[in-house]
C-alpha positions as CSV (number, residue, x, y, z in Angstrom):
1,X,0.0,0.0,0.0
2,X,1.3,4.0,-0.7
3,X,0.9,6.5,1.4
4,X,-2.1,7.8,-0.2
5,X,-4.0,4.6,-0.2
6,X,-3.0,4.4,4.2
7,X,-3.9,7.9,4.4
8,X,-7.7,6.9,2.9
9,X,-8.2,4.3,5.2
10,X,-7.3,6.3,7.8
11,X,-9.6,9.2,7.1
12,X,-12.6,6.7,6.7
13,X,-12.0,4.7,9.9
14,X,-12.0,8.5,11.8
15,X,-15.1,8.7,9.7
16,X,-16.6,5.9,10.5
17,X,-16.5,6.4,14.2
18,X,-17.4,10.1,14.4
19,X,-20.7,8.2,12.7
20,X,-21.4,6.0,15.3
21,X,-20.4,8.5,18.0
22,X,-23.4,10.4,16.8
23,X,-25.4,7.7,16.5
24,X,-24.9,6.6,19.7
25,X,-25.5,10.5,21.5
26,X,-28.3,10.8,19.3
27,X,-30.0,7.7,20.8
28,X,-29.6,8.6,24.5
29,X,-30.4,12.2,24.2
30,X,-34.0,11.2,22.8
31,X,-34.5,8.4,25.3
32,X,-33.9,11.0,27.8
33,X,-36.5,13.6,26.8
34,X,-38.9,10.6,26.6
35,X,-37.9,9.1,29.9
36,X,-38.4,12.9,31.7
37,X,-41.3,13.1,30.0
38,X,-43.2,10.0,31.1
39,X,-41.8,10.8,35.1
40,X,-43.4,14.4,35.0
41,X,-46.4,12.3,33.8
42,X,-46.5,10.0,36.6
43,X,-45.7,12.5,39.0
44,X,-49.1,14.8,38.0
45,X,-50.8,11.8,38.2
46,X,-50.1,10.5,41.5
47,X,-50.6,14.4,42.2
48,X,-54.3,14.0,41.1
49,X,-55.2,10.8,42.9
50,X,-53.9,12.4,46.0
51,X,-56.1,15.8,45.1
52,X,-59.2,13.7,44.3
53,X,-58.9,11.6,48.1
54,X,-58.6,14.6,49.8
55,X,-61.2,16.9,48.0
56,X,-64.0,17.9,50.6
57,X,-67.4,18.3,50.3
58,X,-70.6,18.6,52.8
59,X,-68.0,19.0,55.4
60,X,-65.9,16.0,54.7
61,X,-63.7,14.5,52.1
62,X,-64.0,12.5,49.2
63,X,-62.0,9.6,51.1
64,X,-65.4,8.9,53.1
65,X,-67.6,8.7,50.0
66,X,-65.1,6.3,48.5
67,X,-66.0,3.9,51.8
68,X,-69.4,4.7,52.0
69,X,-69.6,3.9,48.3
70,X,-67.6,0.4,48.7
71,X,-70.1,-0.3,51.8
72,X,-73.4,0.5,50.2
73,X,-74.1,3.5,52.0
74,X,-75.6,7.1,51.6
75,X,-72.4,10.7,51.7
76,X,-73.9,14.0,51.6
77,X,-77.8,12.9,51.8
78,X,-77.5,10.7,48.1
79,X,-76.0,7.8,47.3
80,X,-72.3,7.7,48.0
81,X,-71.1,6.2,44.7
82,X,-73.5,9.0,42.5
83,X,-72.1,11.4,44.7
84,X,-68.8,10.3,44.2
85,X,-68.8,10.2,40.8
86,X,-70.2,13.7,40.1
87,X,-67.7,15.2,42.5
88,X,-64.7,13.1,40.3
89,X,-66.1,13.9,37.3
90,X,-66.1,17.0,38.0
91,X,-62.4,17.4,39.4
92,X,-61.2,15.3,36.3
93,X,-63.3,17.7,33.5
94,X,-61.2,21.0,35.7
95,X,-58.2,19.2,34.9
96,X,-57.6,16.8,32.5
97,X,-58.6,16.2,28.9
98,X,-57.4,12.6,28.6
99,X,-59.3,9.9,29.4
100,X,-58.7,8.7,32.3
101,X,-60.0,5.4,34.7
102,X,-60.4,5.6,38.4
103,X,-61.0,2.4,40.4
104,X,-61.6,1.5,43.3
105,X,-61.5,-1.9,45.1
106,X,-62.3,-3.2,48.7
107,X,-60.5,-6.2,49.2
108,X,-59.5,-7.2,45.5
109,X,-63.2,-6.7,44.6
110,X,-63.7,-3.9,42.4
111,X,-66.3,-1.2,44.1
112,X,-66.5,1.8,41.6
113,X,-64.9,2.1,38.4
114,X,-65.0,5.7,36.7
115,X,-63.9,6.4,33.1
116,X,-62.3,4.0,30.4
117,X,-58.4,3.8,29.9
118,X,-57.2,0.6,28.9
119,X,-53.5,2.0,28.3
120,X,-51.7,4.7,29.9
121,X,-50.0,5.9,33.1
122,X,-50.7,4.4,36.2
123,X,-50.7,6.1,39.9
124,X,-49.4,3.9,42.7
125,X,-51.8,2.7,44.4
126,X,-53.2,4.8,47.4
127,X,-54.5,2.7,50.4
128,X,-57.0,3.9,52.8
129,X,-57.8,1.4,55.1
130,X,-58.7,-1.8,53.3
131,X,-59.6,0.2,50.1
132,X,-57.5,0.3,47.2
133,X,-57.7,3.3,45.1
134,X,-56.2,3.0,41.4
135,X,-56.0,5.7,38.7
136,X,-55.0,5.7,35.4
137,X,-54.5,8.5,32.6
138,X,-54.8,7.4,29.1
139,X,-51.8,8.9,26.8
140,X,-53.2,11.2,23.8
C-alpha cells in the first residue's frame, strides 16, 4: 500500500467512528427527553389521585364517599357512589382532557370504576384502610 492509499483508510475509519459516535448521543439524548417526559407524567398523576382523596365536600372529604360507596351506603344525603362520581367527574373535566380510569377496590373486589383507559400511566396505588384506590391516565 502507498501512502495515499493508508492515508484513505485512515480518514474513513475517523469517519466511520465520528458516525457511530453520533449515532450513539443521538439515541440517548431522545431516550432521555422521553424518559423525563413519562416521570413528570407519573408524578401529575399521583398528584391528582392524592387531590381527588382529599377533595372535601358537605364538610368531609372524598376519602369517606369512597367507603361509603364500597359499603353501600348514603355521603352528603345521596347515594355515596352518584355522589362520588359527580364530584370526580367534576375534578377530572377541571383538569384533565385525557381519558382517564379511576378504580376503586375493597378487598380485591372492584367497588366503583369511573372512566375508560385501557392503556396509559398508572398512579401507585393509594391505600386507605382496606380500600385500594387506582387511577390511570390514558396517553393522547
Amino acid at each position: 500500500m502507498d501512502k495515499g492509499q493508508i492515508d484513505m483508510v485512515g480518514i474513513t475509519v475517523v469517519l466511520l467512528l465520528i458516525i457511530i459516535i453520533g449515532i450513539v448521543a443521538l439515541r440517548f439524548s431522545i431516550t432521555k427527553v422521553e424518559n423525563g417526559d413519562s416521570t413528570l407524567n407519573s408524578v401529575k398523576v399521583n398528584n391528582l389521585v392524592n387531590a381527588i382523596v382529599k377533595a372535601s365536600s358537605c364538610e368531609s372529604n372524598l376519602k369517606e364517599a369512597m367507603k361509603n360507596c364500597c359499603e353501600n351506603k348514603d355521603f352528603c344525603g345521596q347515594n355515596a357512589c352518584d355522589f362520588l362520581e359527580k364530584e370526580a367527574k367534576s375534578i377530572f373535566d377541571k383538569t384533565t382532557t385525557n381519558n382517564y380510569l379511576l378504580e376503586i377496590k375493597n378487598e380485591d373486589k372492584s367497588c366503583f370504576n369511573l372512566g375508560n383507559c385501557a392503556q396509559g400511566i398508572s398512579a401507585s396505588p393509594y391505600f386507605v384502610d382496606e380500600l385500594e384506590i387506582n387511577l390511570k391516565i390514558c396517553e393522547k
